[in-house]
N, C-alpha and C positions, 0 to 999 in steps of 0.2 A: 778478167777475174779468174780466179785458181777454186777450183772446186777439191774442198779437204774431208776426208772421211771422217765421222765424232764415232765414236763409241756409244755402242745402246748398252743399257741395262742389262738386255741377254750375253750380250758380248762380257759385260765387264763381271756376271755372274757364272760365263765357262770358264773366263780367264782362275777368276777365283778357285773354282772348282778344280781345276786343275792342279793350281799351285799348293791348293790343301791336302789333294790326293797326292802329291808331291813328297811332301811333307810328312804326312802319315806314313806312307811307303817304307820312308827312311826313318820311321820312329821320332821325328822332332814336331817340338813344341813351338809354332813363329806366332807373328804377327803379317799379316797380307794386306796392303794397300794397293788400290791402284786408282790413276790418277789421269783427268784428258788431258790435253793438249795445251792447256794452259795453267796444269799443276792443279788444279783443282781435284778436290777427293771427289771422289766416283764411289767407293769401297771402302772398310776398315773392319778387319775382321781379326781379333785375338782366341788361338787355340787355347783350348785347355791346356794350362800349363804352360804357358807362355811369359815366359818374362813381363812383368809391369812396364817399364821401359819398352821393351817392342813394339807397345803399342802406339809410343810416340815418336819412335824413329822409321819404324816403316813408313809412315806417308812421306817424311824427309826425304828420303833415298827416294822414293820414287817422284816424289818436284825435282830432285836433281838430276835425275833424269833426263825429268821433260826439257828442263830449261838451257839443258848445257848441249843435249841430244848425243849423248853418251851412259853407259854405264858408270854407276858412283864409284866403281871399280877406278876408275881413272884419276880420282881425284885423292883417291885412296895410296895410288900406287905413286904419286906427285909429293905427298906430306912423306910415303916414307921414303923417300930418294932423296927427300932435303930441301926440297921445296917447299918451305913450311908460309911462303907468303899465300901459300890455297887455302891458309886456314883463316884466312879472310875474307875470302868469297863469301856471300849468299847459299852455299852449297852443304853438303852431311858428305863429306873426305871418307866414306866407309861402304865397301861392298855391298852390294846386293839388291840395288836398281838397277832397272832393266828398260830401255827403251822401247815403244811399239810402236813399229815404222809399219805404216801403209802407204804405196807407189808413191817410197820416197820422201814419206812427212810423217814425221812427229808427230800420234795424235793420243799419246798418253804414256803411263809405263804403269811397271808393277814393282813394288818396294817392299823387300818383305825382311824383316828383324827377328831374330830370336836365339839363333845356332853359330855356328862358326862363317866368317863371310864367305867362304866359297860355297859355303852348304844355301848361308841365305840366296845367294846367288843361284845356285841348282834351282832349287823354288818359284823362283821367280822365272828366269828361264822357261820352266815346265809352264807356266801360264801363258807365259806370249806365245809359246809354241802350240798352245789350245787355241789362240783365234786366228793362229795363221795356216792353220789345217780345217778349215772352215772357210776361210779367202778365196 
């Protein structure tokens, strides 16, 4: 048997925490999901002033994440190189899921909507990087 770490409550409220303060930082308005190991929401939190829409593509971006065990960046970067049979997948082909690997596993990510993809991406980013400075 393989012993996998889940995500607590506190864990997925620094993560958050982070990626808000992220957000603010930079003056933008997102939407923040984060999600365990098995795509499941854990979090869903829309800023003031956040796009309507963000709120329902952030949790997407971060199941696609979880499920592919890459950033949505990649599926992103696939639709626009011409590969448009990934717009068939199960998956959201658009920046700004972020995988959270602990020793090596998959055990959630963080999916955040709102801004431009690389910015959603910074965001999200900033929150994995909160519970892996606590690891």
């Amino acid at each position: 048997m393989k012993n996998i770490k889940a995500l607590t409550l506190d864990d997925v409220k620094r993560i958050a925490a982070a990626a808000e303060a992220e957000a603010r930082a930079q003056g933008w308005a997102v939407s923040i999901a984060v999600c365990d190991g098995g795509g499941h929401a854990l979090w869903l939190q829309r800023m003031d002033g956040a796009p309507l829409m963000s709120a329902a593509v952030a949790p997407e971006k971060a199941r696609t994440s979880v499920l592919t065990g890459k950033p949505s960046k990649a599926f992103e970067e696939m639709v626009n190189n011409g590969r448009i049979a990934a717009l068939a997948m199960p998956v959201v082909p658009l920046e700004g899921g972020e995988p959270i690997v602990v020793d090596g596993t998959i055990i959630g990510a963080v999916g955040v909507s709102g801004v431009k993809a690389g910015e959603d991406a910074q965001v999200a980013r900033a929150g994995v990087a909160a519970l892996a400075e606590v690891k």
